[in-house]
N, C-alpha and C positions, 0 to 999 in steps of 0.2 A: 479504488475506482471500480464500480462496478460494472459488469459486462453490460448488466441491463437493469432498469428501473425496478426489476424485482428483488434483487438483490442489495437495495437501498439500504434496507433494515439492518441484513448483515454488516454490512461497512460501516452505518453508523454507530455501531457500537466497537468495531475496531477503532474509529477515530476518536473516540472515549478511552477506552483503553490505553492508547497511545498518547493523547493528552494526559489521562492520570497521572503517564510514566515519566511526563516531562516532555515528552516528545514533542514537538512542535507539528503538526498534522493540519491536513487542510484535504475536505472530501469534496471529490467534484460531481455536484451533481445535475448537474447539465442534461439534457436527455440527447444525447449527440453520440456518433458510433466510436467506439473502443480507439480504433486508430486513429481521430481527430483526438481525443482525449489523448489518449500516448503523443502524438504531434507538441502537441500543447504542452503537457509535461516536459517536453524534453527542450522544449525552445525557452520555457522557464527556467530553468538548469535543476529541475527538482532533482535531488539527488537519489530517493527510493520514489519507486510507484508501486503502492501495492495493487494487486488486478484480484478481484474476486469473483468469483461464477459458480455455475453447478458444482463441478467436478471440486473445487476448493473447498467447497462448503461439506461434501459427503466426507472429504479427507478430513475437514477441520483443521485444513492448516492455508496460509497464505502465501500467494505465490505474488513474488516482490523482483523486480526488477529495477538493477541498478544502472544509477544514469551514464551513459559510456558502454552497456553492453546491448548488446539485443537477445541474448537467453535471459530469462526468466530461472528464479530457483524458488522451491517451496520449502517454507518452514513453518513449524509451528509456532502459533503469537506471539506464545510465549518466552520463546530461543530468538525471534525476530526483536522484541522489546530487549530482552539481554545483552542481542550486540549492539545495539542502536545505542543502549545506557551506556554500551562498552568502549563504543567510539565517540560519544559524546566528553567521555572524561578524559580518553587520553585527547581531547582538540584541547578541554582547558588547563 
C-alpha cells in the first residue's frame, strides 16, 4: 500500500513480485489517506500489509505489518517472499 500516489509504481512491481512467488497479493490503489487504507485492511483480516514510502524505497527494503500488531518491521523483499513461501508450506 502506498503512502501516496507517487509511489504507485514502486508497489506495483512488488505486487508482481509477490504474485510471481505464489503469493496471493491484492494493491490498493485507492487515492485515500494511509490510515483509512490501514482501517480497511485490518477490518478485511488481511493478514500482511505491506506500507511503502520515501524512506522504504531509499532503504530498498519493505516495511510490512502484521495483522494483530500495530509495529511495523522492515525487510528486504526478498527475506519477506521467503517467509511468506515458508509459512504458506507449513499451512499445507
Amino acid at each position: 500500500m502506498p503512502v501516496s500516489e507517487k509511489f504507485l509504481a514502486q508497489c506495483e512491481g512488488i505486487e508482481k513480485t509477490l504474485k510471481d512467488a505464489g503469493v496471493r497479493a491484492e494493491l490498493d490503489r485507492r487515492n485515500e489517506k494511509l490510515g483509512y487504507k490501514l482501517r480497511s485492511a485490518i477490518s478485511q483480516k488481511v493478514p500482511y500489509v505491506i506500507i511503502m514510502g520515501e524512506n522504504e524505497i531509499q532503504k530498498n527494503v519493505v516495511s510490512v505489518r502484521k495483522r494483530g500488531q500495530a509495529n511495523t518491521v522492515e525487510f528486504a523483499l526478498n527475506d519477506f517472499v521467503s517467509l511468506l513461501k515458508n509459512e504458506i508450506e507449513k499451512r499445507r
